[in-house]
N, C-alpha and C positions, 0 to 999 in steps of 0.2 A: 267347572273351570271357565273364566272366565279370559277374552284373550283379544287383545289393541294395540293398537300403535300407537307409537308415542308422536303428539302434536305438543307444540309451544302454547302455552295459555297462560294467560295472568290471573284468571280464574281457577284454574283448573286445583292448589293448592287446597283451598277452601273447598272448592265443593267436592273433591276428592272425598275429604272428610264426611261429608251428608252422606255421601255413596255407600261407605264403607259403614257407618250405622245404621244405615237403614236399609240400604237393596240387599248388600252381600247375606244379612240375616233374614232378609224374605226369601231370596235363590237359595237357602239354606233349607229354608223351612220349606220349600216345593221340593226340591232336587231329593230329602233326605226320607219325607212323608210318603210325601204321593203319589212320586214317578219310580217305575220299576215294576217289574212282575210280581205276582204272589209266589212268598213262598213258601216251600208245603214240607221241606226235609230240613232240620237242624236239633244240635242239641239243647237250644235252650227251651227254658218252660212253658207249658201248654199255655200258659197262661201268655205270656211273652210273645208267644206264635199267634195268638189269636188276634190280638191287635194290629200287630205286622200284617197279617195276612187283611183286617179287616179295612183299615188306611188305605193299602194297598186300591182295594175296592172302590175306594172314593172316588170317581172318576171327574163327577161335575157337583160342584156343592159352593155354599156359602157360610162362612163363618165369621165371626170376632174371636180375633187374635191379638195377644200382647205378649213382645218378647224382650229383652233385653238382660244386662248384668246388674244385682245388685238389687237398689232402688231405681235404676235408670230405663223404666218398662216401657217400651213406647204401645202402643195400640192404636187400633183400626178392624175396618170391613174386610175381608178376603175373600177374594173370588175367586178360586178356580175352578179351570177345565183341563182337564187332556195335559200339563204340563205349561199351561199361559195362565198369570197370574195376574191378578190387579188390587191390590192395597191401597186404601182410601183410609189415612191418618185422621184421629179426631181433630186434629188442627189445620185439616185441608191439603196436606200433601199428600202427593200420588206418587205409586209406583207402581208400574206398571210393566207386563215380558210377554213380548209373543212368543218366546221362541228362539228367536232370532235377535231380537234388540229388546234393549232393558231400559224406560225412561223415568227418571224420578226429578216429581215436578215440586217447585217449594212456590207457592202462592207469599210469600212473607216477602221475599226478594224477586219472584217475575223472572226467576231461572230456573231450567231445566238442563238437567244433565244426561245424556243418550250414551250408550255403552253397548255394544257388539257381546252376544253370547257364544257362547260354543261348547256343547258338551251335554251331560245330560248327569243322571244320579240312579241312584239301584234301588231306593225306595228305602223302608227300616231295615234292612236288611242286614246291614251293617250291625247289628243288636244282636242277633241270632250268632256269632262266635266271637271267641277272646274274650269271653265275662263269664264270673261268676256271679251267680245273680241268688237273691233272698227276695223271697215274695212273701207280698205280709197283704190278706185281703187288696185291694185293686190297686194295688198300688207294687213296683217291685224295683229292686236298685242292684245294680252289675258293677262289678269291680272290675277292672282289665287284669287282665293274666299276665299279659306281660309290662314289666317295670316302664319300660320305653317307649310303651304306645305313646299316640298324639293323644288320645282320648282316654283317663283316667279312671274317669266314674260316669255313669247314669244312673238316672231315675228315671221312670215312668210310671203314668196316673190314668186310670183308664176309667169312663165312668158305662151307661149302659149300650150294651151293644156291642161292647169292649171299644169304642170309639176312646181315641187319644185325649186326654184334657189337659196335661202338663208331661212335657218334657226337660229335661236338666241333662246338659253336657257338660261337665268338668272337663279341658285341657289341659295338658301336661303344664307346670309351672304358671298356670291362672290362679289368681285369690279367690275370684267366684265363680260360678257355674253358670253359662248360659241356660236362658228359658224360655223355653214356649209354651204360652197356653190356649188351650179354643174353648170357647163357648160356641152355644146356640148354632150350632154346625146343624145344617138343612141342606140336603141334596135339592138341587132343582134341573130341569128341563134342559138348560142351556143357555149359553149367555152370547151377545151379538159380538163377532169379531172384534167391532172397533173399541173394546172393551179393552180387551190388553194390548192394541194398536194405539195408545194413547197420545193424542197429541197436543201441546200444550197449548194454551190459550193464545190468542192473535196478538203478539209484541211483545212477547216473555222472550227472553234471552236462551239459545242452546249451546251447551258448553259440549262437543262431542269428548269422547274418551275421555273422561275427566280422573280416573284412576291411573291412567299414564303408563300404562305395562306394555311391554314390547309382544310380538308374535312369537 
């Protein structure tokens, strides 16, 4: 969850938009993967649990990720650690969350847009009830139980190690399914602070709260 006050901007329309493509689907992809305990009791398949629980695991690593709807896949680097995220886009934009503040920086216009977080996520966990699920070799897809959930359908793709390769979230009344995928995911040692303290380059513009949502 994410939670601002609302400031006056002539900007902030537009880059609203960048926000809402790009960050909210990264905070998505950390808050729903990574962060949150393992979990050890549910009804879905052993198969299903194994990956949850092994993501879970992931504490500090590096990957290539592309997500988006459709044909609209955006991709980049992903770093995380502990729940701080940094995303380096193949066309130079940054996003980056300590924690505490979320900045996404667009090199093409010399603007950055700064966003207050708040809250945190439970990990896959969410996948282990309300679905029926069909697994077919590494791969397996849940149907929600009930008619009016927010979340319709998944899929997930798991390759060795039962590590995650593709995810797909159908919402209620969407045409297409959101997706995530990772490659080349390498655990490493640890990455330096000002990694997801990111600060934009010297005369780039900061638009703060650019999504505009109240407290």
């Amino acid at each position: 969850m994410i939670q601002m006050k609302r400031r006056p901007c002539s900007h902030r329309v537009s880059y609203a938009h960048v926000m809402r493509r790009i960050a909210v689907p990264l905070v998505m992809l950390a808050l729903f993967i990574w962060s949150g305990p393992t979990v050890r009791l549910c009804a879905a398949p052993p198969q299903v649990v194994a990956v949850v629980n092994k993501m879970a695991s992931l504490r500090v690593f590096r990957a290539t990720v592309s997500f988006g709807t459709g044909g609209g896949m955006t991709s980049g680097v992903l770093s995380y650690q502990n729940g701080k995220t940094h995303f380096k886009l193949s066309d130079g934009r940054v996003v980056a969350g300590n924690g505490r503040n979320m900045v996404v920086y667009s090199p093409a216009t010399g603007t950055a847009g700064k966003q207050s977080m708040v809250g945190g996520g439970g990990g896959l966990g969410w996948l282990l009830s309300g679905f029926e699920w069909r697994v077919g070799g590494n791969a397996a897809t849940g149907k929600a139980v009930d008619p009016g959930a927010k979340v319709q359908e998944v899929q997930i793709v798991w390759g060795a190690n039962n590590i995650l390769r593709s995810l797909k979230v159908k919402r209620a009344g969407s045409e297409a399914p959101f997706r995530i995928t990772l490659s080349n995911v390498r655990t490493a040692g640890g990455f330096p602070a000002s990694l997801f303290s990111y600060k934009p380059p010297s005369g780039s513009r900061t638009v703060e709260n650019p999504l505009d949502q109240r407290n």
